[in-house]
N, C-alpha and C positions, 0 to 999 in steps of 0.2 A: 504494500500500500504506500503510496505517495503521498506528501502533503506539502501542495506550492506556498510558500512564503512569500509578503510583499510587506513593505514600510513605505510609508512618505518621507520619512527619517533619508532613506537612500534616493537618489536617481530612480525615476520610473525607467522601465525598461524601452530601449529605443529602436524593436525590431519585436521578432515573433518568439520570446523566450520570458520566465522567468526570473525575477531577483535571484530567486533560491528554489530548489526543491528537497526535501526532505524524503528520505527514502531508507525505511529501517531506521537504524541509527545513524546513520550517515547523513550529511547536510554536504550539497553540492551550491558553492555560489557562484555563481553567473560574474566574470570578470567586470570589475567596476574601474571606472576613469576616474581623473580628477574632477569629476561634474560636480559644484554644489546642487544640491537635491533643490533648493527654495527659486533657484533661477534658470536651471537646465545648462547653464554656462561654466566653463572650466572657472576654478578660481584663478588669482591672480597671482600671477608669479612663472614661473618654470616648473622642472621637472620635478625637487621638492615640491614645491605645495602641491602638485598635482599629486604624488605618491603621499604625500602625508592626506592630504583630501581623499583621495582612495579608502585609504586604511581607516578614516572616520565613517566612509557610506558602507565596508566591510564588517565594520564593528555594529552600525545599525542594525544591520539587515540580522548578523550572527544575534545580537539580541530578541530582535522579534521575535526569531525560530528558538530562543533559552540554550543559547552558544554564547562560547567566549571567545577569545582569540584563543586562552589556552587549552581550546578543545580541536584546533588546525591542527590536520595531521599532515597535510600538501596545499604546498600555494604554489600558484605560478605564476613569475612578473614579466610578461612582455612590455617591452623597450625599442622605440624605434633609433636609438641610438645608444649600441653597449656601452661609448662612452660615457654615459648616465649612470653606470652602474655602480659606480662606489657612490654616487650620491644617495641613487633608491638603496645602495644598501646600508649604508646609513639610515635612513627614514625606518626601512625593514628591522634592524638590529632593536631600534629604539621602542616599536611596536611588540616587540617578542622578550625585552630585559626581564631577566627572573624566572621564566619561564623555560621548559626544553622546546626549541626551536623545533617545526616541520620538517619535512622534507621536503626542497625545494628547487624549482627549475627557472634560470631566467632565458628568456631567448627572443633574440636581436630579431625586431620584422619589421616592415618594411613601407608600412602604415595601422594606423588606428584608428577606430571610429572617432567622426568628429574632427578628426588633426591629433589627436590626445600625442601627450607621449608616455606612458604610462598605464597600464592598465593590470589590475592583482586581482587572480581569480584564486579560491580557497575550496579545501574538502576539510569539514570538519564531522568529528567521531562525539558521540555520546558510551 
């Protein structure tokens, strides 16, 4: 049995998918940008704020469904520029402090909905 998750807390979904689905114990979230949720627009800044903004509409969403971040067992961060990558992983490190970190994959494409440059999707466990 499945149970779709939605927040207004996060970005409304911008095509034919769910925020989240819950399935078993498992919580699958739909990769989210740096979109604030209140204006549909990237915030302002770069590659940080757009990954720290991520990690705020990931954190919504894992609440709605009674998730933490330290219940992420795999994220994945696409990057339209690997360059970016000590910066998101910085943002990343600071989101997972005290915690045992996921398993984790980032990988370099070549666009992203929007322009984003940034985008973190998560599988979290109950």
């Amino acid at each position: 049995m499945k149970r779709v998750i939605a927040t207004n807390q996060a970005p409304a979904a911008i095509g034919p998918y769910s925020q989240a689905v819950e399935a078993g114990n498992l919580l699958f979230v739909s990769g989210q940008l740096g979109l604030d949720p209140a204006t549909g627009d990237f915030v302002p800044g770069g590659v940080r704020e757009q990954a720290e903004q991520a990690f705020r509409n990931l954190r919504a969403i894992l609440t709605e469904a009674g998730y933490t971040l330290a219940d992420v067992v795999k994220a994945t961060v696409f990057l339209v520029d690997m360059n970016d990558f000590a910066v998101v992983n910085e943002v990343y490190a600071a989101q997972f402090a005290g915690m045992d970190c996921p398993a984790r994959s980032a990988i370099d494409v070549c666009k992203l909905p929007k322009g984003g440059l940034v985008e973190i999707e998560v599988i979290a466990a109950h």
